[in-house]
C-alpha positions as CSV (number, residue, x, y, z in Angstrom):
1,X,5.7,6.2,34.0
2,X,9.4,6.5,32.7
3,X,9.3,8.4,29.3
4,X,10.3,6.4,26.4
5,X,10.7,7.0,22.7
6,X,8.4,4.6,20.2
7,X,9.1,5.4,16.5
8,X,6.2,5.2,14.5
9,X,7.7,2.7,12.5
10,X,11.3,0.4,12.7
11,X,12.4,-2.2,10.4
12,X,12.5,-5.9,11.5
13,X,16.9,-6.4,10.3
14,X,18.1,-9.6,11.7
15,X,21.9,-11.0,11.4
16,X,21.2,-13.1,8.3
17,X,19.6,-10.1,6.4
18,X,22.8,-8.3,7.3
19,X,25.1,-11.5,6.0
20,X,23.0,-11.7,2.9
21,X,23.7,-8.0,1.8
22,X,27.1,-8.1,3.3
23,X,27.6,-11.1,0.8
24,X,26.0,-9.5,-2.2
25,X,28.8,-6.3,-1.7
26,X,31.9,-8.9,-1.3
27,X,30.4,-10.3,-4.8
28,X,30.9,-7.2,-7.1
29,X,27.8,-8.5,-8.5
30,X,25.4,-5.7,-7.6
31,X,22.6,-5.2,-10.3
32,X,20.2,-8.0,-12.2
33,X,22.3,-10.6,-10.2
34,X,20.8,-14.1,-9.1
35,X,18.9,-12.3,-6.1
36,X,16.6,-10.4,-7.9
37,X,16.0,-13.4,-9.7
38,X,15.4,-15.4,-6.4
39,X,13.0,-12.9,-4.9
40,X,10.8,-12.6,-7.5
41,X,10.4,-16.4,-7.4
42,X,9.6,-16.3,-4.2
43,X,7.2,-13.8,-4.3
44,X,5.9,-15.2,-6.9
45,X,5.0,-18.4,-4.9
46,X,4.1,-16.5,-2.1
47,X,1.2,-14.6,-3.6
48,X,-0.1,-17.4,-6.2
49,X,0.8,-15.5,-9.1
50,X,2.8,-17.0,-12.3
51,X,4.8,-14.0,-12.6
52,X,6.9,-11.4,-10.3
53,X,8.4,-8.3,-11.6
54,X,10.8,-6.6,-9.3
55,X,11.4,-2.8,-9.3
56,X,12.5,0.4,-7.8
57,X,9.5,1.3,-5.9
58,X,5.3,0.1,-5.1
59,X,4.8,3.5,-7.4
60,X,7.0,2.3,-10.3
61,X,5.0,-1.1,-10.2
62,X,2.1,0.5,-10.8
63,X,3.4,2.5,-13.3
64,X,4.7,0.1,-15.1
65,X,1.4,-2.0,-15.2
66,X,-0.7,1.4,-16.3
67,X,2.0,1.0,-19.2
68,X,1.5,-2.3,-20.2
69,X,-1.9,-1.9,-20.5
70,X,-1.6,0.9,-22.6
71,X,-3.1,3.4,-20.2
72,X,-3.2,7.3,-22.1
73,X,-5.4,10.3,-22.3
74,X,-8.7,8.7,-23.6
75,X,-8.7,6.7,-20.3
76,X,-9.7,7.3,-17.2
77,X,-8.5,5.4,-13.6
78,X,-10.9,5.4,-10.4
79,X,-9.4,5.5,-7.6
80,X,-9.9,6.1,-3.4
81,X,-9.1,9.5,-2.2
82,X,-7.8,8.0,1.2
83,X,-4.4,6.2,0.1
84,X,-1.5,6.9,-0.6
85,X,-0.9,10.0,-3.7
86,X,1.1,7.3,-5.9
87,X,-2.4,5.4,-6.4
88,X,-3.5,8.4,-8.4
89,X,-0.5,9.8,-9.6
90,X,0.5,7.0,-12.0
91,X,-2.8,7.7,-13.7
92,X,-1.6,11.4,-14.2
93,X,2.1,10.7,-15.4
94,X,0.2,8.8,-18.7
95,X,-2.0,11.7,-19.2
96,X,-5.5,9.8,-18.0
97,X,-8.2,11.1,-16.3
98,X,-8.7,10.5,-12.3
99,X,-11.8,10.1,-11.2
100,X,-12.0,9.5,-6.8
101,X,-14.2,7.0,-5.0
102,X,-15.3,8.0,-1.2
103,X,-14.6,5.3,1.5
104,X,-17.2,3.5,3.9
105,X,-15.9,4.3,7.1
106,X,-15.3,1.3,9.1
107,X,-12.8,-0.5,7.0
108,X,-11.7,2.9,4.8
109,X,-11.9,0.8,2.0
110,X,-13.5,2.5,-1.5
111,X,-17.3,2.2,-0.9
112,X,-18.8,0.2,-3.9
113,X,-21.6,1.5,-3.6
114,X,-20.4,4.8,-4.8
115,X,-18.5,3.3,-6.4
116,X,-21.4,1.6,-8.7
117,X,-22.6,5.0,-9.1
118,X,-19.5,6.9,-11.2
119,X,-19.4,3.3,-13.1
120,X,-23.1,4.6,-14.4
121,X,-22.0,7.8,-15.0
122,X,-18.8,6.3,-16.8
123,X,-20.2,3.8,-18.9
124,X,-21.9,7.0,-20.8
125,X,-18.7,8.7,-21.7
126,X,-17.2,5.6,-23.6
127,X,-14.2,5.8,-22.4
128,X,-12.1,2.8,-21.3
129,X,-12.3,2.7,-17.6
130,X,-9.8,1.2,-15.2
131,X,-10.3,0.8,-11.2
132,X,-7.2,1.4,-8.8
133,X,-8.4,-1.7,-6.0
134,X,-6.6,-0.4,-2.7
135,X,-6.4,-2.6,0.1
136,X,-6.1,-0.3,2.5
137,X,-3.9,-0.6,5.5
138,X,-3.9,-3.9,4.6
139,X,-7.1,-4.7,5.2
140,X,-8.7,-6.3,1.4
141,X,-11.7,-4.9,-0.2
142,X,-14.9,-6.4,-0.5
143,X,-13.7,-8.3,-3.3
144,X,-17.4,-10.4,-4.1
145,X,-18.8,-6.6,-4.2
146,X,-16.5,-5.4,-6.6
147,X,-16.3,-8.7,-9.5
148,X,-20.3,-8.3,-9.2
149,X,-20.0,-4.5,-10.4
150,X,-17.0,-5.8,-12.9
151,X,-19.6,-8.3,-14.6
152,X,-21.9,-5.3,-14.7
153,X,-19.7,-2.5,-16.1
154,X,-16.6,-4.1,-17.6
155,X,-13.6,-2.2,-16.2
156,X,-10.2,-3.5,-15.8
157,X,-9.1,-3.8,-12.4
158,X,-5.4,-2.6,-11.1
159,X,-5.0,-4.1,-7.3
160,X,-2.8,-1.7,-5.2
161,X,-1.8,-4.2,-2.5
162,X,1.2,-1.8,-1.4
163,X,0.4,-1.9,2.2
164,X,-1.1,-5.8,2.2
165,X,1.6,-8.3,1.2
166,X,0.1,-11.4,2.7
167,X,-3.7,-10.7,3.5
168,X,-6.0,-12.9,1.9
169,X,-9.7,-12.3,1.2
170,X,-11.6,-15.9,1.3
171,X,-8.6,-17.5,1.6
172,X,-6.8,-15.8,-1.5
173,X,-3.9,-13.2,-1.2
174,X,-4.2,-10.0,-2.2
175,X,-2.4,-9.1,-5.0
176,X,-4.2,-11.5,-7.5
177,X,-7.9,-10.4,-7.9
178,X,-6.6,-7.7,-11.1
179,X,-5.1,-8.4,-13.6
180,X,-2.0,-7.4,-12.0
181,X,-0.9,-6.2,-8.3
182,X,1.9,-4.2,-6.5
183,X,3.2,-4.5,-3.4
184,X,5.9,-2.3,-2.0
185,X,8.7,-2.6,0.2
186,X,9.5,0.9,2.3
187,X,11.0,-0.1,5.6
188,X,7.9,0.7,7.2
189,X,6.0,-2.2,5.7
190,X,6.0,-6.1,6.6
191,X,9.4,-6.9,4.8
192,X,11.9,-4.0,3.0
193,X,14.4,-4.3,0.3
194,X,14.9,-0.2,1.7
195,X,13.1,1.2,-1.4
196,X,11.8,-1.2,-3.8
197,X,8.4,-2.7,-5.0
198,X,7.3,-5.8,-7.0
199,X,4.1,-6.7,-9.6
200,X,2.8,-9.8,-10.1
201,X,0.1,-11.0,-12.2
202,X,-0.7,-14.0,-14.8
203,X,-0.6,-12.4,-17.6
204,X,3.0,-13.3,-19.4
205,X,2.7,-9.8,-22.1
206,X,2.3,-7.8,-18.8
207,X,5.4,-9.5,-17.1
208,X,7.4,-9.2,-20.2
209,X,6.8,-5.7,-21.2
210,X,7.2,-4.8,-17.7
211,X,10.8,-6.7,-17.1
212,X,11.5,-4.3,-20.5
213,X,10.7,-1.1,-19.4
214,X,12.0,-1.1,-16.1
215,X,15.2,-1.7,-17.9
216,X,15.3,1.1,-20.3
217,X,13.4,-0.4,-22.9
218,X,15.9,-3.4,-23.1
219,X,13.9,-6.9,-24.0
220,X,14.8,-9.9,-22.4
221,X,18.2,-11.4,-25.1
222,X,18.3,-7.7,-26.2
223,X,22.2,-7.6,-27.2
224,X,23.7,-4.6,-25.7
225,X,22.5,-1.0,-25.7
226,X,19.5,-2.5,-27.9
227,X,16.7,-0.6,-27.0
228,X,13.0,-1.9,-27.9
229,X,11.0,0.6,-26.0
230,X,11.1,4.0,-24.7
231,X,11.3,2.4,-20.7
232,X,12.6,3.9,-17.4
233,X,15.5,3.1,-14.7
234,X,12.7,1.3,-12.8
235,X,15.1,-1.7,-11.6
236,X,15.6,-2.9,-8.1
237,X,19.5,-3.3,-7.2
238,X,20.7,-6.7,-5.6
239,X,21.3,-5.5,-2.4
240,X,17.7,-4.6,-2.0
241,X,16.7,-7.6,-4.0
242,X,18.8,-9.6,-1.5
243,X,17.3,-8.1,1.4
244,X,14.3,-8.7,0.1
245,X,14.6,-12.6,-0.7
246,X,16.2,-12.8,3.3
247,X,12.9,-11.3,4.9
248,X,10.1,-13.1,2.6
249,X,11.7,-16.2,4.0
250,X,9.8,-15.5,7.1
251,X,6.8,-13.5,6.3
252,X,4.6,-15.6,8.4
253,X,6.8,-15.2,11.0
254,X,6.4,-11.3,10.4
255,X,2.5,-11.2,9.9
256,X,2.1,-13.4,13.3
257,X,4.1,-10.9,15.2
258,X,2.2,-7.7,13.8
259,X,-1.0,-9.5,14.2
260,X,-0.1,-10.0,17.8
261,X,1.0,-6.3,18.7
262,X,-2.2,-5.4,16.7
263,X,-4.7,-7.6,19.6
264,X,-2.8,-6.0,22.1
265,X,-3.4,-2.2,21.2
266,X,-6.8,-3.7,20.6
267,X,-7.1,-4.8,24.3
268,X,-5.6,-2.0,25.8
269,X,-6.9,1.4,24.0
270,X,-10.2,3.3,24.9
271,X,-11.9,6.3,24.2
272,X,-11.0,5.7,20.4
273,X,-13.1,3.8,17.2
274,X,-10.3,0.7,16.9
275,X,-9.7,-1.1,13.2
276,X,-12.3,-3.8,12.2
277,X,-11.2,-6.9,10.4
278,X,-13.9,-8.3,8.4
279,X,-15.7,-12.0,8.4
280,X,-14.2,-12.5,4.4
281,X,-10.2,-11.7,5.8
282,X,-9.3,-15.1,6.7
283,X,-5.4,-13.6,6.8
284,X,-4.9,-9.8,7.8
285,X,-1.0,-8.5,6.9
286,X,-0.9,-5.6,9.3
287,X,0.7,-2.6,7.9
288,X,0.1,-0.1,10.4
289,X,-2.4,0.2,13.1
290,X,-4.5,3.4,12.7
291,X,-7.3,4.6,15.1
292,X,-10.5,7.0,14.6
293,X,-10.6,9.7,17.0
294,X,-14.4,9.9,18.3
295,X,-16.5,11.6,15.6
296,X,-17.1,15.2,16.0
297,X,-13.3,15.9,16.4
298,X,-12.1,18.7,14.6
299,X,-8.8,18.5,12.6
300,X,-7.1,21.1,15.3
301,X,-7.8,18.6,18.1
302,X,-6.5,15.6,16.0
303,X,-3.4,17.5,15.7
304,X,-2.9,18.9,19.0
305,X,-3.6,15.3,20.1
306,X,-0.6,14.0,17.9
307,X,1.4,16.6,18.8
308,X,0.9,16.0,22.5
309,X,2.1,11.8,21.8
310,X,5.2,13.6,20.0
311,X,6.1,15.6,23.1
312,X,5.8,12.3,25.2
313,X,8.4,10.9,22.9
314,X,5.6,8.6,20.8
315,X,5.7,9.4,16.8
316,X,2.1,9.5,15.7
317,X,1.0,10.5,12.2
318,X,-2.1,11.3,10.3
319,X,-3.2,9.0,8.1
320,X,-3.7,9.6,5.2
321,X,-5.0,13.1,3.9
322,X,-7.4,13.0,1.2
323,X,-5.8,12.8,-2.0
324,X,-8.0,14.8,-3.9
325,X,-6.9,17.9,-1.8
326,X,-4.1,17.7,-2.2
327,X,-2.4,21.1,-4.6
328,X,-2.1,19.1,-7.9
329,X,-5.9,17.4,-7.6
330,X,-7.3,21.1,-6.5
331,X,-5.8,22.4,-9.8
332,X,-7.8,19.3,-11.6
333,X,-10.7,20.9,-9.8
334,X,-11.5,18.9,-6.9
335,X,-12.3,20.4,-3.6
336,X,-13.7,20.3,-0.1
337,X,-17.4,18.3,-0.3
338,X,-17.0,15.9,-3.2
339,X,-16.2,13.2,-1.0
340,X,-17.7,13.2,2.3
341,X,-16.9,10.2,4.0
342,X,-13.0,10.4,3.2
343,X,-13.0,14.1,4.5
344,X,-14.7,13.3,7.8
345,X,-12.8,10.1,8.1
346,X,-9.2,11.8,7.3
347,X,-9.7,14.8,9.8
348,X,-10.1,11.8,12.7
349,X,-7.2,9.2,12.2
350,X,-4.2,9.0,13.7
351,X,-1.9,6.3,13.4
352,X,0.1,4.8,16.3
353,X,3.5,3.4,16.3
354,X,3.3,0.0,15.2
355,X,6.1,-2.6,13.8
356,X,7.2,-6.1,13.9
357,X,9.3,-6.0,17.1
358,X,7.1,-3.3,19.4
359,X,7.3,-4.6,22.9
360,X,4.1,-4.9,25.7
361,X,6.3,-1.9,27.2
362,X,6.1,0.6,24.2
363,X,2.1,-0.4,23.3
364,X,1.1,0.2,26.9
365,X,3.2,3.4,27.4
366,X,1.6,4.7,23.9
367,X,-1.9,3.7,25.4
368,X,-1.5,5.7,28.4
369,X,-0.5,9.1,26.8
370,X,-3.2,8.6,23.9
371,X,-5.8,7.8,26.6
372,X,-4.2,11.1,28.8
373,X,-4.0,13.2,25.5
374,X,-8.1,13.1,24.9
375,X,-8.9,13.6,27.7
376,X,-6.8,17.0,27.6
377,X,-8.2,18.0,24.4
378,X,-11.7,16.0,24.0
């Protein structure tokens, strides 16, 4: 088989994206221009939500919406140990308790039903509790399972739909079930502004404070240098706005094209557990396409494994490790047996390259090696 080289990930860059931010440059016009206002609009539209805040990055999105809802120290956020570190981390930069939820392992989704259980333990404390909804890989949670806990307990819920612009759950997108979302735009997800992120919700305090503190405090008619709150340089420039407003123009487009490269590795991988999509996702936004290694693998094979696809010329990654080991969480006092399902899960995945424009070519030639590479070290 000739030897080719499959990134894990490549952005989907067409001429017009390239006009667009070409056009923005020529303008001199190249910060809170008419783009940014443009893509939020759209993405706005897109998701079903009255109001889109644009900013520097998913993690500054939900930031900035653990600020608006006056998140501090007498709080506390629940959140997945399998994600991404920024779903916890925002918690910690407003001083709040973290408090992580294991995963049930087919979808690697937070498990509600542990999750019911630390809501018991919660409600005892009195403290104001807020839930960190990842859709993980963007696959949606079990969104019915988790408004019948919310009805029950009364948290506030904070929907990290980083990795899920476009997936619905019951024919509604993510994004929209808290009272406000993020999504994030890395060139490894469905559309990039290069680095950037947006929230959305329907609350109009949220959006306004938001717009405010991504801006350095500055309010909306603000006269210059006039500085309400103590904010942040959270803003998204208009070149990545632009880029951004040129891509979400043909999301669908996008999402049928990953879905289609995510059937094929389904057809032609073996030996490995493949992703479920669930009855309730009437739309799954593939972000990346990660397998389970057959249980009982150790995390030296998994590695050896990825190292082997490397060798070949495939980037393969772990993903994710469990945030709650990480150095920072281990100082909080979390360690190895607190969350069993994430840290059997973790030690197992491996994700495969996967993008908008993979060929037949790429998915089969990754196949083969992942298929040769177990049975080397399985």
């Amino acid at each position: 088989m000739e030897r080719l080289k499959v990134p894990l990930s490549r952005p989907q860059v067409t001429d017009e994206d390239v006009e667009v931010v070409v056009k923005i440059l020529k303008s001199g016009r190249l910060s809170l221009g008419p783009y940014l206002k443009l893509f939020e609009e759209h993405v706005a539209e897109y998701v079903g939500a009255r109001y889109a805040v644009a900013v520097s990055s998913g993690t500054a999105a939900l930031h900035l919406i653990l600020k608006a809802l006056d998140f501090s120290s007498e709080d506390v956020l629940i959140v997945p140990s399998f994600t991404f570190v920024a779903s916890a981390n925002v918690a910690l930069f407003e001083k709040g308790d973290v408090v992580f939820v294991d995963i049930e392992p087919v979808t690697m989704n937070l498990d509600p039903t542990h999750l019911e259980v630390l809501l018991e333990k919660l409600a005892k404390d009195g403290k104001r509790v807020f839930l960190m909804a990842v859709d993980i890989f963007g696959h949606p949670i079990d969104w019915d399972a988790i408004y019948n806990l919310k009805y029950k307990y009364n948290f506030t819920i904070v929907e990290d739909s980083c990795e899920a612009l476009g997936s619905e759950y019951k024919g509604r997108k993510v994004g929209t079930f808290g009272i406000a979302g993020a999504f994030a735009f890395y060139p490894n997800k469905q559309i990039t502004t290069g680095e950037g992120g947006v929230l959305v919700t329907d609350d109009e305090k949220i959006a306004k404070l938001a717009k405010a503190l991504r801006n350095q405090g500055r309010s909306e008619g603000a006269g210059w240098l006039e500085h309400e709150f103590v904010g942040y340089n959270y803003r998204m420039d208009e070149l990545s706005a632009g880029l951004g407003w040129s891509q979400i123009k043909r999301i669908d487009d996008i999402i049928e094209k990953r879905n289609q490269a995510a059937q094929r590795y389904t057809s032609c991988l073996r030996y490995v557990e493949l992703p479920v999509v669930k009855d309730y996702v009437t739309k799954m936004s593939w972000f990346v396409y990660v397998v389970k290694l057959p249980k009982g693998t150790t995390r030296e094979q998994r590695n050896k494994i990825i190292n082997y696809l490397n060798e070949q010329g495939i980037e393969a990654r772990n993903y994710f490790e469990p945030v709650h080991l990480q150095r920072p969480y281990r100082e909080l006092g979390w360690s190895e047996g607190t969350l069993p399902v994430t840290e059997e899960i973790a030690q197992r995945t491996v994700a495969l390259p996967f993008y908008t424009d993979i060929t037949v070519e790429e998915q089969e030639y990754v196949a083969y090696h992942l298929e040769k590479a177990i049975e080397y070290y399985l």
